[in-house]
Z-matrix of the N, CA and C atoms (Angstrom, degrees):
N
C 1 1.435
C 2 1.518 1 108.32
N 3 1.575 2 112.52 1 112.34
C 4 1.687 3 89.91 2 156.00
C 5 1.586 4 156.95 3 -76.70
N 6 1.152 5 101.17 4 140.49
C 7 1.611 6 113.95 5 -147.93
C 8 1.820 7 95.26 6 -53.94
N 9 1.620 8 114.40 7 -17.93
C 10 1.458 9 106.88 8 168.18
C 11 1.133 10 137.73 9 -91.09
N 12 1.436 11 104.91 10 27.83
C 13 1.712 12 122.54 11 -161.89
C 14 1.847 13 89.04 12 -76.55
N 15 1.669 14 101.95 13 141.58
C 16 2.085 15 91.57 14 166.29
C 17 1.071 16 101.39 15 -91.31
N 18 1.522 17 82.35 16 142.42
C 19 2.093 18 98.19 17 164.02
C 20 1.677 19 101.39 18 -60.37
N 21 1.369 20 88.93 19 -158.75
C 22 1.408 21 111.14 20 170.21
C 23 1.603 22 117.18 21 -95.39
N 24 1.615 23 111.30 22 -16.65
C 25 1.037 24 116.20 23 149.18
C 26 1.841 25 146.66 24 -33.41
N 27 1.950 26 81.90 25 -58.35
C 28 1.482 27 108.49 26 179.83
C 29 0.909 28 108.91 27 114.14
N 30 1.694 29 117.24 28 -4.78
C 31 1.838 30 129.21 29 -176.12
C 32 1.832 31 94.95 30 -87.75
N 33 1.025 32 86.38 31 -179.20
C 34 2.151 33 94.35 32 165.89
C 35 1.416 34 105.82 33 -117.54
N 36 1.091 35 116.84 34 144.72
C 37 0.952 36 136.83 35 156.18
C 38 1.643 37 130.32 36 6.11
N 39 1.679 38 94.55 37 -62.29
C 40 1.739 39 101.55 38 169.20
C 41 1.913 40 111.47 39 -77.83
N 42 1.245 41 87.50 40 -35.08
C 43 1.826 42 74.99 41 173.49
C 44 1.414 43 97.70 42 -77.24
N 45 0.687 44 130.90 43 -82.33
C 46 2.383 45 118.02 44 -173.06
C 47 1.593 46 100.43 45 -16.26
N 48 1.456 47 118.81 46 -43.15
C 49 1.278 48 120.20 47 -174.34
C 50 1.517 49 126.44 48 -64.60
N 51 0.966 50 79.79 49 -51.58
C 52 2.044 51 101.06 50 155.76
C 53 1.599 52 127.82 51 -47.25
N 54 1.349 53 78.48 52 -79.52
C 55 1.861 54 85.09 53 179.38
C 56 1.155 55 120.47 54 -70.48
N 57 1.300 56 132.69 55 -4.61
C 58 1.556 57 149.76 56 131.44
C 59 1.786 58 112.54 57 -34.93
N 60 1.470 59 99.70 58 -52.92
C 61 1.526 60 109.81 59 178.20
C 62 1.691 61 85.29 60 -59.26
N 63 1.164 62 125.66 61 -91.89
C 64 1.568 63 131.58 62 -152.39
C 65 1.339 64 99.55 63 -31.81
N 66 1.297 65 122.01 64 -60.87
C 67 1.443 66 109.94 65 -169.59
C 68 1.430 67 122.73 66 -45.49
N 69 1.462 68 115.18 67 -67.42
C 70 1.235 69 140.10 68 -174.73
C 71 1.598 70 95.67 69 -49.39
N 72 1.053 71 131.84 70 -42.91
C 73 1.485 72 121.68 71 -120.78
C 74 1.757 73 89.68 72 -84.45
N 75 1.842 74 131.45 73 -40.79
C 76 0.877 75 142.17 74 158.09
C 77 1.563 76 116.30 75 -26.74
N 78 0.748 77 103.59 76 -22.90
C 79 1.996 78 102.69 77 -152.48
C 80 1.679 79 98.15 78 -118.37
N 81 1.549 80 110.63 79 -9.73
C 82 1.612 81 106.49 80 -174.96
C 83 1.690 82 90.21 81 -85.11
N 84 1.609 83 106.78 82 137.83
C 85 1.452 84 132.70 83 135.15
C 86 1.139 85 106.71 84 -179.50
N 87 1.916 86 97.92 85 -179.95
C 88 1.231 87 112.72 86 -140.55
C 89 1.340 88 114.35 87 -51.75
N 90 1.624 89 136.12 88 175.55
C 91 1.475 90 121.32 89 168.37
C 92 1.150 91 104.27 90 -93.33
N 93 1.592 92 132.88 91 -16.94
C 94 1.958 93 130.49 92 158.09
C 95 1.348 94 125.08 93 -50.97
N 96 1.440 95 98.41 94 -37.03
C 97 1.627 96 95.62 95 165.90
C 98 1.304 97 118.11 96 -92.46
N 99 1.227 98 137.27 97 -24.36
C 100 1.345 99 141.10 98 155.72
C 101 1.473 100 102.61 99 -32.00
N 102 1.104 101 113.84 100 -85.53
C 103 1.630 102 150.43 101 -175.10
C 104 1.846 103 90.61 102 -17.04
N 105 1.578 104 103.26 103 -84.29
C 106 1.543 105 128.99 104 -165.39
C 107 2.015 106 87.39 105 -68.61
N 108 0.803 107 120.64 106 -21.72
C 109 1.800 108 86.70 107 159.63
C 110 1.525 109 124.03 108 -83.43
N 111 1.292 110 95.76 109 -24.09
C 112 1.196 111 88.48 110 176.64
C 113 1.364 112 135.03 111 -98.33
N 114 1.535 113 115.25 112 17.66
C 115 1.141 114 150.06 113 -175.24
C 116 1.658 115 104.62 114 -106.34
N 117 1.497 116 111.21 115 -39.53
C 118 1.415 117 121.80 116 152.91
C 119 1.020 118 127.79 117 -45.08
N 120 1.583 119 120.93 118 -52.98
C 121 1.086 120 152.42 119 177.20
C 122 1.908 121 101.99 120 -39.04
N 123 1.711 122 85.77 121 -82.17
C 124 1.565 123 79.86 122 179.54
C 125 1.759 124 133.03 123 -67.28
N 126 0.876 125 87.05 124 -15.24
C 127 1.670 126 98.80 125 177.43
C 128 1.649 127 101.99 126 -65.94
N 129 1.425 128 132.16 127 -27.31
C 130 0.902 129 132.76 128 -152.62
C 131 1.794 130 86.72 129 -99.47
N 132 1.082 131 112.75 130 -74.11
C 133 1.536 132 112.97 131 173.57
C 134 1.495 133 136.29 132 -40.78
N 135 1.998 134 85.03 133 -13.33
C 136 2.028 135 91.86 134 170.77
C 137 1.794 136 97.25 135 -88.28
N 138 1.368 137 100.69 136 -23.04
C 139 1.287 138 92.92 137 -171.34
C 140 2.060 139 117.71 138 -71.78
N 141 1.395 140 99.82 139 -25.55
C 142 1.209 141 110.95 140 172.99
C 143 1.337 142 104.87 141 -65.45
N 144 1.043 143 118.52 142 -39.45
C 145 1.827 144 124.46 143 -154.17
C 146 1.955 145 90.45 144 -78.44
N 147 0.922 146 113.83 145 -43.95
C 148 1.351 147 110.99 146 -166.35
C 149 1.652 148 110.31 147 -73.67
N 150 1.691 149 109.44 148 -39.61
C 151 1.493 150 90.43 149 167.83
C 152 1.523 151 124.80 150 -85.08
N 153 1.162 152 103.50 151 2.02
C 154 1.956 153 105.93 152 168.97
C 155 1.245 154 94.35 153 -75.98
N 156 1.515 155 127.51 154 -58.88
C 157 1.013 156 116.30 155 -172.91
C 158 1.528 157 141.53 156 -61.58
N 159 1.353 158 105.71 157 -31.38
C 160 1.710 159 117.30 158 150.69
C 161 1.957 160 105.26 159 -65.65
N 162 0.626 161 107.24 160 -62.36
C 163 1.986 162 102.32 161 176.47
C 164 1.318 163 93.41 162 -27.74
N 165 1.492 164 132.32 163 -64.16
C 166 1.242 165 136.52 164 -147.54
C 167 1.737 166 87.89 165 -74.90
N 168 0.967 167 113.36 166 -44.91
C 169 1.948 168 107.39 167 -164.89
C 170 1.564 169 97.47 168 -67.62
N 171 1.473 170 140.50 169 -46.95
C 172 1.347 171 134.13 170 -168.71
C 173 1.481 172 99.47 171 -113.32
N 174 0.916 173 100.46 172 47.62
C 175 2.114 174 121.11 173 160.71
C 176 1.672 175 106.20 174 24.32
N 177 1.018 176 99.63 175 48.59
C 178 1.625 177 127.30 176 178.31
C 179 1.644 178 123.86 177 -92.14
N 180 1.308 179 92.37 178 -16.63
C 181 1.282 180 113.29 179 177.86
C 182 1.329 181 132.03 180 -70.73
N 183 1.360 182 146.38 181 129.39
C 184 1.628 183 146.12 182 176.10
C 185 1.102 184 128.54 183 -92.95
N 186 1.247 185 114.74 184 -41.43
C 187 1.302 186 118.73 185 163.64
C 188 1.896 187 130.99 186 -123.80
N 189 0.912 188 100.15 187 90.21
C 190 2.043 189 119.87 188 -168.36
C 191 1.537 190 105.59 189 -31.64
N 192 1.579 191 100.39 190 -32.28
C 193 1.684 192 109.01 191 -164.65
C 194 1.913 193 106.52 192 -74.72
N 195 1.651 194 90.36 193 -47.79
C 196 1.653 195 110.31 194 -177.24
C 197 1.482 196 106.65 195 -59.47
N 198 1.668 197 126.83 196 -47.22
C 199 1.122 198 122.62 197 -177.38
C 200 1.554 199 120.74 198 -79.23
N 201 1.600 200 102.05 199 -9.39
C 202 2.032 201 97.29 200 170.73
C 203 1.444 202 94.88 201 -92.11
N 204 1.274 203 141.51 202 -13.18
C 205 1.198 204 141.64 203 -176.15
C 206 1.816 205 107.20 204 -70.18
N 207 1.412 206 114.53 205 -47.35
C 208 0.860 207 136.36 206 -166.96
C 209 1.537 208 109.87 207 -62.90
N 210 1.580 209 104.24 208 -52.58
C 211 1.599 210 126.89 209 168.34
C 212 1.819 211 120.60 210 -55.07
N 213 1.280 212 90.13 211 -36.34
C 214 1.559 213 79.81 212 -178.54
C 215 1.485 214 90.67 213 -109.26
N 216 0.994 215 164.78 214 28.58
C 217 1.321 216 147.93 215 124.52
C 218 1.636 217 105.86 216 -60.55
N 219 0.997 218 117.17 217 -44.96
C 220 1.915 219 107.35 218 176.61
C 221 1.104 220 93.20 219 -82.54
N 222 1.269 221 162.70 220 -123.49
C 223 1.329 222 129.93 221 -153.38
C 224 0.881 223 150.46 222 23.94
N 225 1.745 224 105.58 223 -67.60
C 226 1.317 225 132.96 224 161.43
C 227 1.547 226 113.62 225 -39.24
N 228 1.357 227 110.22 226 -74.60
C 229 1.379 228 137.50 227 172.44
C 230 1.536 229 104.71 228 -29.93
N 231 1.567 230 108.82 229 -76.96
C 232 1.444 231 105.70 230 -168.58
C 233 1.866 232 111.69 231 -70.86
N 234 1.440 233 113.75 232 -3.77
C 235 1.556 234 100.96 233 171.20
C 236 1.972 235 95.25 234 -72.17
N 237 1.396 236 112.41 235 -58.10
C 238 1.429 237 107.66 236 -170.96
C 239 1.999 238 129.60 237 -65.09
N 240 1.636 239 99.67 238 4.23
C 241 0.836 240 126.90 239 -169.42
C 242 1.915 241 101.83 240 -86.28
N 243 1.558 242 84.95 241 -48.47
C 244 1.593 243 89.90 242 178.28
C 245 1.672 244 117.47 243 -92.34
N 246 1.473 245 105.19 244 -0.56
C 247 1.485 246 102.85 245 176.46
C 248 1.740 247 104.48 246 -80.18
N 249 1.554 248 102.38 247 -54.19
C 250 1.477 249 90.89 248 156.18
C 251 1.343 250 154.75 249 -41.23
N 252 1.148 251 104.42 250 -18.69
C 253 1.837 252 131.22 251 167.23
C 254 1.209 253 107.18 252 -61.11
N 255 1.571 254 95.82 253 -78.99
C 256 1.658 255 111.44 254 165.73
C 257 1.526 256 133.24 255 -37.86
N 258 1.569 257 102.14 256 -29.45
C 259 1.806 258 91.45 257 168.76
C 260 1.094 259 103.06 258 -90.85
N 261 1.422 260 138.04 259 -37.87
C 262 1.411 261 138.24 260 167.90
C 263 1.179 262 126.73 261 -26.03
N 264 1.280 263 108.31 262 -51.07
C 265 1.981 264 130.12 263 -177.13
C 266 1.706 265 90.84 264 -79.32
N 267 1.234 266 114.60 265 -65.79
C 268 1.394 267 108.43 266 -174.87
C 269 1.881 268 116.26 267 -29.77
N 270 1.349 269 80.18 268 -73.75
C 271 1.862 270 101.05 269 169.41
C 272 1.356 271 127.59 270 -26.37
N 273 1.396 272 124.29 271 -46.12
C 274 1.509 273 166.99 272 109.90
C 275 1.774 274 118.25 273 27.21
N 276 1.770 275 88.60 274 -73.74
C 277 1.233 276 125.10 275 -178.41
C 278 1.544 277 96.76 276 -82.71
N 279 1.044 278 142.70 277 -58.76
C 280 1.475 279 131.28 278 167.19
C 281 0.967 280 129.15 279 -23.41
N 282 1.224 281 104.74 280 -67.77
C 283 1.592 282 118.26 281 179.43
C 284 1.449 283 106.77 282 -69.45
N 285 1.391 284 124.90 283 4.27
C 286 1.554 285 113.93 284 -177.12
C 287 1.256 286 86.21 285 -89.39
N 288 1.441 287 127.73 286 -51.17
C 289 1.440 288 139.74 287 -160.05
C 290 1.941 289 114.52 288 -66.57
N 291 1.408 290 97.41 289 -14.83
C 292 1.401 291 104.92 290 175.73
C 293 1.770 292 115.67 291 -74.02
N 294 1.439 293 110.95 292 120.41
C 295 1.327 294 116.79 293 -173.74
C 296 1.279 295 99.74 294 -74.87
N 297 1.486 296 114.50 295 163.55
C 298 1.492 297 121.59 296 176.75
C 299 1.494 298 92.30 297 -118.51
């Protein structure tokens, strides 16, 4: 194929190929570190949720609004935390079931 064929762009080929590199190239790493930040992530927001939520039990608390804010953001987190699990495992199990 020549590398000066136009896309559909109007670019060729090696420039689409390129600036494809630039884009992408920012946004590539590993999926372990992906994964474990964002596993960080929530761990960090259960950890918020739990001392708003003790503040709130021994009336320690200052602001009522900041600490339900706090609560349903980990919540939040760990419902989508485990939906991701769940397609993961699902995903998992598929591919076990896929014949070769």
């Amino acid at each position: 194929m020549d590398k000066n064929i136009q896309g559909l762009s109007g670019l060729s080929t090696n420039e689409l190929f390129q600036s494809k590199q630039r884009v992408t190239k920012p946004f590539e790493q590993d999926f372990s570190k992906v994964l474990k930040a964002s596993l960080d992530e929530v761990n960090d927001l259960q950890k918020a949720g739990e001392s708003a939520l003790s503040d709130i039990a021994t009336g320690q608390v200052k602001d009522l609004h900041q600490a339900a804010l706090a609560i349903n953001k980990a919540e939040t987190s760990m419902k989508l935390m485990l939906e991701v699990r769940n397609k993961a495992i699902n995903a998992y199990k598929e591919i076990l079931r896929t014949q070769i």
